[in-house]
C-alpha positions as CSV (number, residue, x, y, z in Angstrom):
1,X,-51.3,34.4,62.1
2,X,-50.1,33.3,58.8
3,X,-46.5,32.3,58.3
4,X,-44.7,34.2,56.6
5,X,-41.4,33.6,54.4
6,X,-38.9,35.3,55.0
7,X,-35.3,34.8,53.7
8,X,-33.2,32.6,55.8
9,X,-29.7,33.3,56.7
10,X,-27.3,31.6,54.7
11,X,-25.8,28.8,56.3
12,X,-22.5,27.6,56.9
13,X,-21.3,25.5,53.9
14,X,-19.3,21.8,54.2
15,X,-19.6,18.7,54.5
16,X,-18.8,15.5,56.6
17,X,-16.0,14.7,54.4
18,X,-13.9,17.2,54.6
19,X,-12.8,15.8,57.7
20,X,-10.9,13.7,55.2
21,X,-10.0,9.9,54.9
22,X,-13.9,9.5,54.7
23,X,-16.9,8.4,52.4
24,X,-20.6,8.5,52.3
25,X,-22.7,7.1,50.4
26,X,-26.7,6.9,50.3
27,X,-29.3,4.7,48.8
28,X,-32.9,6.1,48.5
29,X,-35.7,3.4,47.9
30,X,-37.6,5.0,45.4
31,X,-40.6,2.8,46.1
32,X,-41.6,4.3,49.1
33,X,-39.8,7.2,51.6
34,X,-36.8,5.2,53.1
35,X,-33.5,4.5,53.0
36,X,-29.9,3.8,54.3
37,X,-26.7,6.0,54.7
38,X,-23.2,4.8,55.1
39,X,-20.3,6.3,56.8
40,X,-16.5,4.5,55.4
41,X,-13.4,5.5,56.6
42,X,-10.2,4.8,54.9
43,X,-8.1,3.5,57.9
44,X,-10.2,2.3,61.2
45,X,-11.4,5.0,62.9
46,X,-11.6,6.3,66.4
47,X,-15.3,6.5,68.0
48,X,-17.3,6.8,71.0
49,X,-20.6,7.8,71.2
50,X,-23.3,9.6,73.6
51,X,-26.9,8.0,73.5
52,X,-29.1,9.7,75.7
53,X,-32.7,8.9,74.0
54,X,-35.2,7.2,75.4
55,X,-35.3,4.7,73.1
56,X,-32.0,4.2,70.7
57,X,-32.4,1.4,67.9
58,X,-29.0,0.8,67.6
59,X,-26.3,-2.3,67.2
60,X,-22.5,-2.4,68.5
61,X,-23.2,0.5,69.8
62,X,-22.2,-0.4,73.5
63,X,-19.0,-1.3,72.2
64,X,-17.9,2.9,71.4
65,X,-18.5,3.1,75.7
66,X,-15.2,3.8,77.2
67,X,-14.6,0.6,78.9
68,X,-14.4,-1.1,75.8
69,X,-11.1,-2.6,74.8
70,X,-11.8,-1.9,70.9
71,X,-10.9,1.6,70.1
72,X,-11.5,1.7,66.7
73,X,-14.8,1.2,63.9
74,X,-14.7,0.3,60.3
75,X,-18.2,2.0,59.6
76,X,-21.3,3.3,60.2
77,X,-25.0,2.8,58.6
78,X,-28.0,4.9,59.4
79,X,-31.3,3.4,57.8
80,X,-35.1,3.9,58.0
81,X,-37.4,1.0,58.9
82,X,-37.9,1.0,62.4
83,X,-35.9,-1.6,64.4
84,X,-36.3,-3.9,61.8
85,X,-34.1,-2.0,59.8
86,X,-31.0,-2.7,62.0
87,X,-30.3,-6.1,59.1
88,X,-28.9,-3.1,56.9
89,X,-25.5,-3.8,58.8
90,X,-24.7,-7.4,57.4
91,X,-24.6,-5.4,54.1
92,X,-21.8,-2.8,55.2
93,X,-19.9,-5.8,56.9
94,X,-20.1,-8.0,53.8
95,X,-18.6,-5.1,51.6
96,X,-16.2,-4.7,54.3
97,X,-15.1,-8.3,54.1
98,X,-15.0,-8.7,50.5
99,X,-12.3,-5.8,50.4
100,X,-10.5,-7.2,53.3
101,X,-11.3,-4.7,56.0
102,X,-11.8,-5.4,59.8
103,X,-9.8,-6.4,62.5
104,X,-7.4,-9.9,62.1
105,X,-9.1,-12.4,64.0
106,X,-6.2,-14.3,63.6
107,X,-7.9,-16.8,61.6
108,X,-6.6,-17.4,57.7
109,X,-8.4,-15.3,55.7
110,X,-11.1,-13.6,57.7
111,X,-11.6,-10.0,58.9
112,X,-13.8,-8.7,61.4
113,X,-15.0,-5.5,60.4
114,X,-16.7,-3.8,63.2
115,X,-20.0,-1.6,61.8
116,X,-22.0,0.6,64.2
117,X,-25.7,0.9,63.1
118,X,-28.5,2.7,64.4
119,X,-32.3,3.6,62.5
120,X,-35.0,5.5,62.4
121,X,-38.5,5.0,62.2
122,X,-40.4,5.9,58.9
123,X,-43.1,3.1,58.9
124,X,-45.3,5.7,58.7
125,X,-44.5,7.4,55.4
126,X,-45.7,5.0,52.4
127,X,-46.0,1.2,52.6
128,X,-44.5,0.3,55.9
129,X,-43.7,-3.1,54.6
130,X,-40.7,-1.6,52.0
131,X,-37.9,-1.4,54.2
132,X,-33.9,-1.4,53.4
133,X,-31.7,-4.0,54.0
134,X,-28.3,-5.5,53.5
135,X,-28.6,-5.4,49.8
136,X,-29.6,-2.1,49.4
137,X,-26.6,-0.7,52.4
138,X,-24.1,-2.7,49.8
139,X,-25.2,-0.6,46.9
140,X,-24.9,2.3,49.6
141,X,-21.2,1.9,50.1
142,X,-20.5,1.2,46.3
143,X,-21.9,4.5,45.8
144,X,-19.6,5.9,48.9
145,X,-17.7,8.7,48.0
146,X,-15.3,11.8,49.1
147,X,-17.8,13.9,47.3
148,X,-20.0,16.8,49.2
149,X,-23.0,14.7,51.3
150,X,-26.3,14.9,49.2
151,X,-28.5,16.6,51.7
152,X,-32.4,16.5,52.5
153,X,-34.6,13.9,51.6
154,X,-32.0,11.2,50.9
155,X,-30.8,7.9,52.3
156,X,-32.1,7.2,55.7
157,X,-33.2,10.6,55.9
158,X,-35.8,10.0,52.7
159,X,-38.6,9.0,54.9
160,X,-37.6,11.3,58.0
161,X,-40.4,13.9,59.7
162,X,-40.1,16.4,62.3
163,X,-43.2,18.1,64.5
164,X,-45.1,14.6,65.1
165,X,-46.2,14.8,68.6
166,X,-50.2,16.3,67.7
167,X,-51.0,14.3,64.8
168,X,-53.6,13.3,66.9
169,X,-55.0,16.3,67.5
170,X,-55.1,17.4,63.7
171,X,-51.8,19.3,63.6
172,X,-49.0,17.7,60.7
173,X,-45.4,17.8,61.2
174,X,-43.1,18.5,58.6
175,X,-40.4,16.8,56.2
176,X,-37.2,15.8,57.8
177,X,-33.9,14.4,56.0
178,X,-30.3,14.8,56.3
179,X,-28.1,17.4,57.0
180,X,-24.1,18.2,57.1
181,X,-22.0,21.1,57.8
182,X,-18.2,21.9,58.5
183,X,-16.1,24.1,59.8
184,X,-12.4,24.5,59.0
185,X,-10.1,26.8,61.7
186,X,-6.6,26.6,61.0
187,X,-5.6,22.9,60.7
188,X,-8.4,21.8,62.6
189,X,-11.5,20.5,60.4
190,X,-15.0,19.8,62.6
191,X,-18.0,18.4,60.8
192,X,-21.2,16.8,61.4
193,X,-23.6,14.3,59.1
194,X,-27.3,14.3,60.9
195,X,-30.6,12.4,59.9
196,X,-33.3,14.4,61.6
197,X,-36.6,12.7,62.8
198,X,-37.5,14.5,65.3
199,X,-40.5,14.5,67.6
200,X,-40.3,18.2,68.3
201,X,-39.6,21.4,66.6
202,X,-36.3,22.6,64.3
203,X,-35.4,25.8,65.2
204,X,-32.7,28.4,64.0
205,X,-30.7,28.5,67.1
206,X,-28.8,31.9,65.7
207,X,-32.4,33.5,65.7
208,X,-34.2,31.6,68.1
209,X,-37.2,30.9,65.4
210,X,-38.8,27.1,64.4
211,X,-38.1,26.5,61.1
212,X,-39.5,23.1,60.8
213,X,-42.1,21.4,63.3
214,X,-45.9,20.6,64.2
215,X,-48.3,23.1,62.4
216,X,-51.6,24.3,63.7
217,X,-54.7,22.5,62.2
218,X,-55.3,25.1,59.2
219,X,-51.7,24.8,58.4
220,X,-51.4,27.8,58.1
221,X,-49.2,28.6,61.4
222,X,-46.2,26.6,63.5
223,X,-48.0,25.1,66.5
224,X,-45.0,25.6,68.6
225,X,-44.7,22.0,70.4
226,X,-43.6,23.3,73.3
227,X,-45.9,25.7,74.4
228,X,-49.0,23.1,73.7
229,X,-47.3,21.3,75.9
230,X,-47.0,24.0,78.5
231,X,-51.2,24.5,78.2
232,X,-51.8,21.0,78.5
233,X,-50.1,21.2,81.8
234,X,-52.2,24.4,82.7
235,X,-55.5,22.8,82.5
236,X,-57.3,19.8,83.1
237,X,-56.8,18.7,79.1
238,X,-53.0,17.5,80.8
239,X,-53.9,14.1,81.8
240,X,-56.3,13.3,78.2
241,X,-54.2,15.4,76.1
242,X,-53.1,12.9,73.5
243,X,-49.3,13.3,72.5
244,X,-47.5,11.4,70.1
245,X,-44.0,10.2,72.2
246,X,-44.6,6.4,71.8
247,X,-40.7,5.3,72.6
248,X,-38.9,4.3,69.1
249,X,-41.2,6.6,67.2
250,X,-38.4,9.1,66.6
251,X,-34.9,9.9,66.5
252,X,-32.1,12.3,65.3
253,X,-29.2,10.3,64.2
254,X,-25.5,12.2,63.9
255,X,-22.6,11.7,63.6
256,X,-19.5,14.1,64.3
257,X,-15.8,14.2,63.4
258,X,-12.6,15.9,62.8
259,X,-9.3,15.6,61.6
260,X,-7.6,15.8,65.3
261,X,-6.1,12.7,66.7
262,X,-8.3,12.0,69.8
263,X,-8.6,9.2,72.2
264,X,-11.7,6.8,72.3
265,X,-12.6,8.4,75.8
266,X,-11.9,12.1,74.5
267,X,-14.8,11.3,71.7
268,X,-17.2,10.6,74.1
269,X,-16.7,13.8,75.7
270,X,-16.9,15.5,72.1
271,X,-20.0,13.7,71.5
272,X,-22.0,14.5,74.9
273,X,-20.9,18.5,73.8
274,X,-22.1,17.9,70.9
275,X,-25.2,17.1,71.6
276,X,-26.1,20.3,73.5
277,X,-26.4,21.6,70.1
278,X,-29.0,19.7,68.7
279,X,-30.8,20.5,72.2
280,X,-30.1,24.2,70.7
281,X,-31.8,22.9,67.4
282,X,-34.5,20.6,68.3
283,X,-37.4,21.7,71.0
284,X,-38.2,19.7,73.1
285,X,-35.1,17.3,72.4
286,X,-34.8,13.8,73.8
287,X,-38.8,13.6,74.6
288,X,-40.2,9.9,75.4
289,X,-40.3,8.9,72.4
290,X,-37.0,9.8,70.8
291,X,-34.0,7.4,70.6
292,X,-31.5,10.2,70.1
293,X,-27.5,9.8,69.2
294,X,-24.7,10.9,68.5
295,X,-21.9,8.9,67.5
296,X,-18.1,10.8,67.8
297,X,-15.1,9.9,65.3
298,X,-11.5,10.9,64.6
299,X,-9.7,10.1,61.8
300,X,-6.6,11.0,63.1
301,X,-5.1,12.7,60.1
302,X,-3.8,15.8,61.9
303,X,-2.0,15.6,65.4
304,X,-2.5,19.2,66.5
305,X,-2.5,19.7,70.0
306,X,-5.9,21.7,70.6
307,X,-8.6,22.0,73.7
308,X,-11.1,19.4,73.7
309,X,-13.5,21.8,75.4
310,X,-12.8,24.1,72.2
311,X,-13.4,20.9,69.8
312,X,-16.6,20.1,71.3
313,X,-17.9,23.7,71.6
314,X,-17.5,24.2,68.0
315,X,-19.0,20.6,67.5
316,X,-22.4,21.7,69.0
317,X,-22.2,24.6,66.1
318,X,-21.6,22.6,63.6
319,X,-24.2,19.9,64.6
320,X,-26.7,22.4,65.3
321,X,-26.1,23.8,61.7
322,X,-26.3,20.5,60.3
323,X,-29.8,19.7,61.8
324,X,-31.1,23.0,59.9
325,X,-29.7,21.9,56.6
326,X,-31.2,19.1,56.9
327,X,-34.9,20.2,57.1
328,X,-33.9,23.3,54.9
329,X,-33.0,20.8,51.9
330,X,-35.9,18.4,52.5
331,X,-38.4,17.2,50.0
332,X,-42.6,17.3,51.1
333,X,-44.2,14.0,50.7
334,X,-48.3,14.3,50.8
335,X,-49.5,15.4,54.0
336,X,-45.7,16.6,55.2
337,X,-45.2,19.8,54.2
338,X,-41.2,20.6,54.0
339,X,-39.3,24.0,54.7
340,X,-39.1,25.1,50.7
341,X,-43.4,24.9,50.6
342,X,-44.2,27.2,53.3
């Protein structure tokens, strides 16, 4: 059966910035699918964090755990290249330093800044040996700005794919990117900023259809990952079969905030909710191979007194909405279709 286009749905409009007291800024290699993302906050921001991937490529991460004694985070940088990738940070902490952000180490003259990064792996898309690092995450948070995020096949999402796990077996995944949504209810502001790089499928959660993923071997079809899966284990193929979920192969980076004044511990409850929605977006979500996480901030610009459950329900939404975006804006490369070909 062919696929067919049909219109999509609008979706929610926003952006991770309208959180407020935020910037984002991206740098695309053009030499090759990659790149890096940076998240820079105006005044240290809250965080905690939920990483329940197989696999996360991450650094300072362990610090956002609650038993931490530092609450609060002066950025954040997503980037392609794999673990190698992780150097991008040095870059956010140098621009950090140079205008005097970070924590007062009580040394003349020197700040801390305290920079949480995590990456991706796009070795696969181009020259794997072009890969972002400090230099280029500078130039990412000179270009930061209060502006709507530029979405799809940008800064660390540039090289990011989605449907990967039967390359093997003939079938292509699709183009990836990034992806951000908001939602504003009374004084409340929730938003979300994802790079998706998914091993499995993207599906609209509202309809319950894949919108992004592996394709059958005419490519003419989705290949729906999960069932595949569910015939492998039917027949004797299971223990042959080959499937692509080598650990560190892919992730779905996010990040989610709002405007409400929340404690370090409180965001790692937001972030865990908010990850059942890109479980409502991605199928199958956190396979072997994915090193899936979410990251949690406040920037504590408004004090209102809401529900946390209520936060991190609407959180899941907006994440979810994000991760559609993100394939729904996407750029093909050669042999990875995206969303705007089919």
């Amino acid at each position: 059966m062919a696929v067919t286009s049909q219109p999509a749905p609008p979706l929610p409009a926003g952006s991770f910035t309208d959180i407020g007291g935020v910037r984002v800024g991206h740098f695309t290699d053009m030499r090759r699918p990659t790149g890096c993302t940076v998240i820079l906050f105006d005044k240290p921001a809250t965080a905690g964090a939920d990483y329940d991937g197989s696999a996360p490529a991450e650094s300072l991460g362990v610090m956002l755990q609650p038993v931490s004694p530092l609450d609060h985070i002066h950025g954040i940088v997503f980037a392609g290249g794999g673990p190698m990738g992780l150097g991008v940070t040095a870059g956010v902490v140098r621009f950090l330093e140079e205008h005097n952000v970070g924590y007062d180490w009580g040394v003349p003259n020197v700040r801390v800044p305290i920079v949480v990064g995590a990456v991706l792996d796009d070795l696969a898309i181009g020259d794997g040996r072009i890969r972002v690092g400090p230099d280029e995450a500078y130039r990412a948070c000179q270009s930061a700005t209060t502006s709507a995020v530029a979405e799809g096949s940008v800064g660390a999402g540039a090289g990011a794919t989605v449907g990967k796990m039967f390359v093997a077996r003939g079938m292509r995944g699709m183009k990836g990117g990034v992806g951000s949504a908001s939602v504003r209810l009374g004084d409340v502001v929730i938003a979300a900023l994802v790079v998706v790089n998914a091993a499995g499928d993207v599906v609209d959660w509202r309809r319950g259809t894949i919108v992004a993923g592996a394709r059958t071997a005419d490519g003419r079809d989705f290949a729906h990952s999960v069932e595949l899966l569910r015939r492998d284990l039917e027949t004797r193929r299971a223990a042959n079969a080959p499937v692509a979920d080598q650990a560190l192969r892919a992730t779905t980076l996010a990040a989610v905030g709002t405007n409400v004044a929340l404690t370090k511990t409180q965001l790692t409850k937001l972030a865990m909710m908010a990850n059942t929605g890109a479980a409502r977006a991605i199928n199958p979500y956190h396979t072997q191979g994915d090193g899936d996480q979410v990251l949690a901030i406040s920037t504590g610009l408004s004090n209102a007194a809401v529900s946390l459950t209520s936060l991190g329900a609407i959180a899941a939404e907006v994440l979810a909405d994000a991760i559609l975006r993100a394939v729904r804006t996407a750029t093909g490369v050669p042999g990875w279709a995206a969303v705007s070909e089919l």
